[in-house]
C-alpha positions, 0 to 999 in steps of 0.5 A: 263204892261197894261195900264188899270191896271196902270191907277187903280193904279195912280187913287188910288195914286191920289184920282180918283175912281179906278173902273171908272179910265181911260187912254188915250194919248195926245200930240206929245212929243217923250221922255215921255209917256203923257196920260190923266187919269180921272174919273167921278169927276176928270181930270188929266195929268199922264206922265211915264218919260223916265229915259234914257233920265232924270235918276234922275227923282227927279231933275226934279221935283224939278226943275219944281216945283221950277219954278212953286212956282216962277211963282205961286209968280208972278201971284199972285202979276199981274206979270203973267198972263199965266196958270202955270203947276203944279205938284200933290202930292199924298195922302201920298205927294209924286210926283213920283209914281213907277209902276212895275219900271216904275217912273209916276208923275201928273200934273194939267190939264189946260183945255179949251186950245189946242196945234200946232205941226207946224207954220202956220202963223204970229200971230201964231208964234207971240202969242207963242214967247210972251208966250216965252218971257213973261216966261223968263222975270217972271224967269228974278229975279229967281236965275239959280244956283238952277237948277239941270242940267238934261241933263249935257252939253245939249247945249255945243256946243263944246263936241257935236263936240267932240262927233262927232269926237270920233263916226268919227273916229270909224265909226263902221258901216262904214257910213262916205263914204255914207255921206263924203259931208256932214260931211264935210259940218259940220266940216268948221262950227266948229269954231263957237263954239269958238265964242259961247264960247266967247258970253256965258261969257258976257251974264248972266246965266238965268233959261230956258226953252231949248224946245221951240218949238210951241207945248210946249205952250198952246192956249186958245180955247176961244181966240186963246191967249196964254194960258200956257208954258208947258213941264218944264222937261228940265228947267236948267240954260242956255242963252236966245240964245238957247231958241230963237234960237230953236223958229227959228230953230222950227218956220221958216222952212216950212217944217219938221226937216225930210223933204228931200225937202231941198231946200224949208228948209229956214227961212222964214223972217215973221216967223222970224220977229213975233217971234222976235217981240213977244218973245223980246217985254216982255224981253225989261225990262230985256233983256241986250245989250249983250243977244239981240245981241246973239239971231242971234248967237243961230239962228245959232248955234241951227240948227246946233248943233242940225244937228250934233246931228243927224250926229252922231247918223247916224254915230253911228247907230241911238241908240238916235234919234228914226226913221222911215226909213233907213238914217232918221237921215241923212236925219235930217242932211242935213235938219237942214244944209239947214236951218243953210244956210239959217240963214247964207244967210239972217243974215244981214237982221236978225239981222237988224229986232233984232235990229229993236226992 
């Protein structure tokens, strides 16, 4: 459907001026549609959501709107100082909007604030972790248990390996001989879903974020400050580690996910460290002996759960991961294996700057 004709219609659903409506796209997320609608009077964020990925759109909302009643309490009260993204109702008080089959929603826009696709310095990666942090400390006394779960299984390390197994063992499009090294590389690390297994029954279940990558916040244009976490949608009950272990997984590497220049994939050590820095100092308060300790286990598990996700959607015939060239999902494979050696490699000075904390 054309967008100018869907725009008219969110303006009436909303309050803006259909005849003055208009649509344009923002931002970089890969799994929902994001434009930006407005009118003379009006500016909002309207997002098409991807119901493959989130087939219950309404369990998100909920989930979002929880949180941001939870974070909205704690504002109020000076115990959160961040913008926080709110859902609009529409003139008959609903949140989901149904166009031709296609299921919109709208959330406030939160002006004078930019975004960051890559990590470029310390104080970057160290101002987007606090924002992190200070995010997980606010939902520290949020009850997790009244999270749907969007995404069943979306850090469970150990049905991922399942899945990889069954997709192996078909191998329908007869790739495993294109990649036997790497798949091999892949299964002597298997065993760490044991240990993350025996580490998530002594940690407690927590409201996360599970994206934190740099462009899921908001910088102030003023200051350079944090200005908001954004991007809620996969808000559900989970550990700390995976949220610290994609900031490492997302902040440390110099190049892209995608890069073949795999022996430049590394974690750089003062990515680390600020990140570590500004995402733990707001959880001091909250943050237990256990979780902390977890965090180098997440550095790990991340990269590579994360690595054979994309090795099973090569060996199955990319149907999940969207690419731009032939073998791309291997490609992300070997990328995400190379940082998962390099957590490895530089583990005891990683864990020496947690603890350092």
């Amino acid at each position: 459907m054309e967008y100018q004709a869907v725009a008219q219609q969110l303006a009436d659903e909303y309050g803006l001026i259909s005849e003055e409506a208009k649509m344009k796209p923002i931002g970089s997320g890969h799994i929902n549609t994001t434009m930006l609608l407005q009118d003379a009077q009006k500016t909002m964020v309207v997002q098409k959501l991807n119901t493959n990925v989130f087939p219950n759109p309404q369990h998100l909302v909920e989930n979002a709107r929880a949180i941001e009643q939870h974070l909205t309490s704690k504002a109020l009260n000076g115990e959160y100082s961040l913008a926080i993204i709110k859902h609009l109702a529409t003139s008959s008080g609903q949140y989901l909007v149904d166009i031709n089959d296609e299921v919109w929603r709208a959330l406030a826009f939160i002006g004078r604030s930019y975004s960051e696709d890559v990590v470029t310095s310390e104080q970057q990666a160290q101002t987007a972790a606090n924002a992190f942090g200070q995010f997980a400390h606010a939902l520290n006394d949020f009850d997790a248990t009244q999270l749907h779960h969007v995404i069943p299984d979306f850090h469970n390390l150990a049905m991922r390996i399942d899945t990889f197994n069954k997709v192996l063992k078909k191998d329908e499009h007869n790739r495993a001989k294109l990649c036997g090294e790497v798949i091999e590389a892949f299964q002597q690390q298997f065993s760490l879903a044991d240990e993350l297994q025996k580490v998530q029954q002594a940690v407690p279940l927590r409201a996360c974020h599970n994206d934190t990558k740099i462009n899921n916040m908001l910088f102030s244009t003023n200051s350079d400050q944090a200005r908001a976490v954004i991007d809620l949608d996969t808000c559900m009950p989970g550990h700390w580690l995976f949220d610290f272990g994609d900031m490492v997984r997302t902040f440390c590497s110099p190049e892209p996910e995608d890069s073949t220049n795999l022996a430049q994939v590394q974690v750089r050590e003062n990515i680390f460290s600020a990140l570590a820095r500004g995402y733990i100092e707001p959880l001091q308060a909250s943050v237990t002996k256990a979780e902390k300790d977890s965090f180098i286990l997440g550095a790990k598990v991340m990269p590579l759960m994360i690595g054979l996700r994309f090795l099973t959607d090569y060996l199955d015939g990319d149907n999940y991961f969207a690419i731009h060239r032939t073998g791309h999902n291997l490609d992300r494979a070997k990328n995400q294996l190379a940082l998962y050696a390099s957590v490895l490699e530089k583990e005891p000075n990683l864990i020496e700057i947690i603890q350092s904390i």
